[in-house]
C-alpha positions as CSV (number, residue, x, y, z in Angstrom):
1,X,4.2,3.9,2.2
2,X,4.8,1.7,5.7
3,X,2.0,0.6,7.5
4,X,1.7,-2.1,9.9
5,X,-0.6,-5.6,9.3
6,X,-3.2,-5.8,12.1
7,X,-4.0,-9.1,11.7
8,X,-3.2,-11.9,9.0
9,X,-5.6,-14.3,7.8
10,X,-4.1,-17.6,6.0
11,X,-6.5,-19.4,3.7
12,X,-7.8,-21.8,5.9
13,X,-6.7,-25.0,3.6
14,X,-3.4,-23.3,3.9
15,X,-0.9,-26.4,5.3
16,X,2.3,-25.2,5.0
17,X,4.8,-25.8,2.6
18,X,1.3,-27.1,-0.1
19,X,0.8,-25.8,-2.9
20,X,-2.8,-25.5,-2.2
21,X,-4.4,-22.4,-0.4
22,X,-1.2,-20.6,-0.4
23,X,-2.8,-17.2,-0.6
24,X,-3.5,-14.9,2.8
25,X,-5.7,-11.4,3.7
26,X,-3.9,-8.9,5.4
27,X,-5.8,-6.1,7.6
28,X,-3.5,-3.0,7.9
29,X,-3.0,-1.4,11.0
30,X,-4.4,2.1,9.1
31,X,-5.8,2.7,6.1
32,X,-3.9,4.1,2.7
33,X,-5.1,6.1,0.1
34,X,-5.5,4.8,-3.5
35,X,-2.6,6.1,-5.8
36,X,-0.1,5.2,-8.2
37,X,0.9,2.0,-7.1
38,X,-1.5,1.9,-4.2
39,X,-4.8,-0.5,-5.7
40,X,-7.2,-2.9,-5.2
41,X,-6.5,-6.8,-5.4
42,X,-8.3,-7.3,-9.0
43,X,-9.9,-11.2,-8.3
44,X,-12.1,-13.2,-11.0
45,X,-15.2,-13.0,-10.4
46,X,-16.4,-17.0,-9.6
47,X,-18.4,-17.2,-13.1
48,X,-15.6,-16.0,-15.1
49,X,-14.4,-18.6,-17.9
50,X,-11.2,-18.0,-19.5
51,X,-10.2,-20.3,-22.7
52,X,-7.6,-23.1,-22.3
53,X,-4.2,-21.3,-23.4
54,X,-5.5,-17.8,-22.5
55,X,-2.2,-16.2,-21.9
56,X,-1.9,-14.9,-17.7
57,X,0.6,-13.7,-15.5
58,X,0.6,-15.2,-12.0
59,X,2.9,-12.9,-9.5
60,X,4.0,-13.7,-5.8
61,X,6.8,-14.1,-3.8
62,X,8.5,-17.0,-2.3
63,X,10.0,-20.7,-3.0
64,X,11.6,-20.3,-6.6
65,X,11.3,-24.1,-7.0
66,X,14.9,-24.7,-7.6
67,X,15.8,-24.8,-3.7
68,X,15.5,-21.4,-2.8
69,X,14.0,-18.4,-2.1
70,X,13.8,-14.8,-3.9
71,X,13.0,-11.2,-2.0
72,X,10.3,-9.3,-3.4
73,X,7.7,-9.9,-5.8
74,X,7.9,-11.6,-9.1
75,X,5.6,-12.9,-11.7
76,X,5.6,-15.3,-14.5
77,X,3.7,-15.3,-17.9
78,X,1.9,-18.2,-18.2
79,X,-1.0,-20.0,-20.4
80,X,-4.3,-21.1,-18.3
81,X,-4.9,-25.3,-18.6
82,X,-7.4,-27.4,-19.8
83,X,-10.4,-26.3,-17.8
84,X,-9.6,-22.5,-18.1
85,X,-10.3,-22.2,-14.3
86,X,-7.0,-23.2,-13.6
87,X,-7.4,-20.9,-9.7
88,X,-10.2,-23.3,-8.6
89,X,-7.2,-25.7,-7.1
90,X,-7.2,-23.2,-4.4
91,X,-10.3,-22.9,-2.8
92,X,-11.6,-20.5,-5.4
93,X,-9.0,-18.1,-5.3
94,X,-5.7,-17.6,-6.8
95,X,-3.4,-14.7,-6.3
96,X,-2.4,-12.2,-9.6
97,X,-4.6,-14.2,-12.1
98,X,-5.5,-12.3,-14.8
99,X,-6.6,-12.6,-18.8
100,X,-3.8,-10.8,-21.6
101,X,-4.3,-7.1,-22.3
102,X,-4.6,-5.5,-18.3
């Protein structure tokens, strides 16, 4: 499915090339149904506590960190730090967290 972004909202601690707030909203042009592979964003709710180590996959796309970017999505398996509330570096909100077993 090809639709069109209306408008494109950047975090607004989004500066740049940072690290932090690197996450944006999109508003389609149309709406799409819900299907197979059509969903949701799934986001932790704020009082959500994971344990240190809990075992995550973070997925996005751009800089691959060694000088370069990749098309297309990709994700990385990943243990949460210390706090267990490893999104809060972002304003809240961090893209494709999740807890093991989803």
């Amino acid at each position: 499915v090809a639709v069109g972004v209306a408008q494109l909202l950047p975090h607004p601690r989004y500066a740049g090339e940072a690290t932090s707030g690197d996450i944006a909203l999109a508003r389609l042009a149309r709406s799409v149904p819900f299907g197979p592979g059509i969903g949701p964003v799934c986001l932790p709710s704020a009082r959500l506590r994971f344990s240190p180590g809990t075992a995550c996959v973070s997925t996005g796309w751009g800089d691959t960190g060694s000088g370069g970017e990749r098309g297309g999505p990709r994700g990385v398996k990943m243990g949460l730090g210390g706090t267990g509330r490893d999104w809060e570096g972002l304003g809240g909100v961090k893209m494709g967290l999740g807890g093991t077993g989803r």
